[in-house]
N, C-alpha and C positions, 0 to 999 in steps of 0.2 A: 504494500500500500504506500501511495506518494506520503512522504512527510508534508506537513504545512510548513510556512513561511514563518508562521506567527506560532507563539508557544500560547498554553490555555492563557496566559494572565494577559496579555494581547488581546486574545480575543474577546473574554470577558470583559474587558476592560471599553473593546467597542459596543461590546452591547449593553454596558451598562447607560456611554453615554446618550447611545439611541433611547434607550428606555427613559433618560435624564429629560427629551424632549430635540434632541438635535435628530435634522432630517435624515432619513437613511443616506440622500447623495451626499451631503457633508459629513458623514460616518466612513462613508465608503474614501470619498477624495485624500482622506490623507493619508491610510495606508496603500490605498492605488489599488484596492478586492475592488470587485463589483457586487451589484446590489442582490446579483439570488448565492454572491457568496457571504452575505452578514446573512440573508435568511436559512443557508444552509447550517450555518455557524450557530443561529436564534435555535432552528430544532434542535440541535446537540448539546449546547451549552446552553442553551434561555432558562434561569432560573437558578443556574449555579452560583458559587463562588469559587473560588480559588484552590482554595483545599478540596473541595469536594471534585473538581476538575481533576487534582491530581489523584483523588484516592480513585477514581473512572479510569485514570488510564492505569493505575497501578493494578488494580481489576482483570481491564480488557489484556493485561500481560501475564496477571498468573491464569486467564482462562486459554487464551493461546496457547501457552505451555502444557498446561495440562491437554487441551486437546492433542497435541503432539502425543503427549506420553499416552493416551490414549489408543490410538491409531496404530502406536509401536507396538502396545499388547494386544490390541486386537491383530495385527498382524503378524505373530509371531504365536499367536494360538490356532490362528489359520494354518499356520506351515506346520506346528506341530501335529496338529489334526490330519492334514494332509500325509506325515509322512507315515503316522500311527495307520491311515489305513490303508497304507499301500501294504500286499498280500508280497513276501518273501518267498 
């Protein structure tokens, strides 16, 4: 997945002052996003704070992980399945 430009406290930081009352074009103009990238930003991050941004992506990294480790044991119960029924 592309990394953003912007770290959560960035972002949040633009939607807060949307929320503060400045227009979405004067939100967007100065870090140079466009306007369906603060609304993409508004669904993922509208309502957080800062800490809570970072305990989401510290989340979305131990869930990653685990799927990994996942996958490896379902795939490694497959092969041992497979070689248990192969007939000698």
């Amino acid at each position: 997945m592309k990394r953003s430009r912007f770290t959560e406290e960035q972002i949040i930081g633009m939607l807060k002052e949307r929320e503060a009352g400045m227009s979405t074009a004067d939100v967007c103009r100065k870090p140079g996003v466009s306007a369906a990238t603060v609304c993409k930003y508004k669904a993922r991050f509208g309502g957080l704070e800062v800490s809570d941004a970072r305990r989401l992506k510290a989340l979305e990294d131990e869930n990653s992980r685990l799927k990994k480790l996942l996958a490896e044991a379902i795939l490694d119960n497959a092969i041992l399945k497979d070689v248990a029924s192969r007939k000698w």
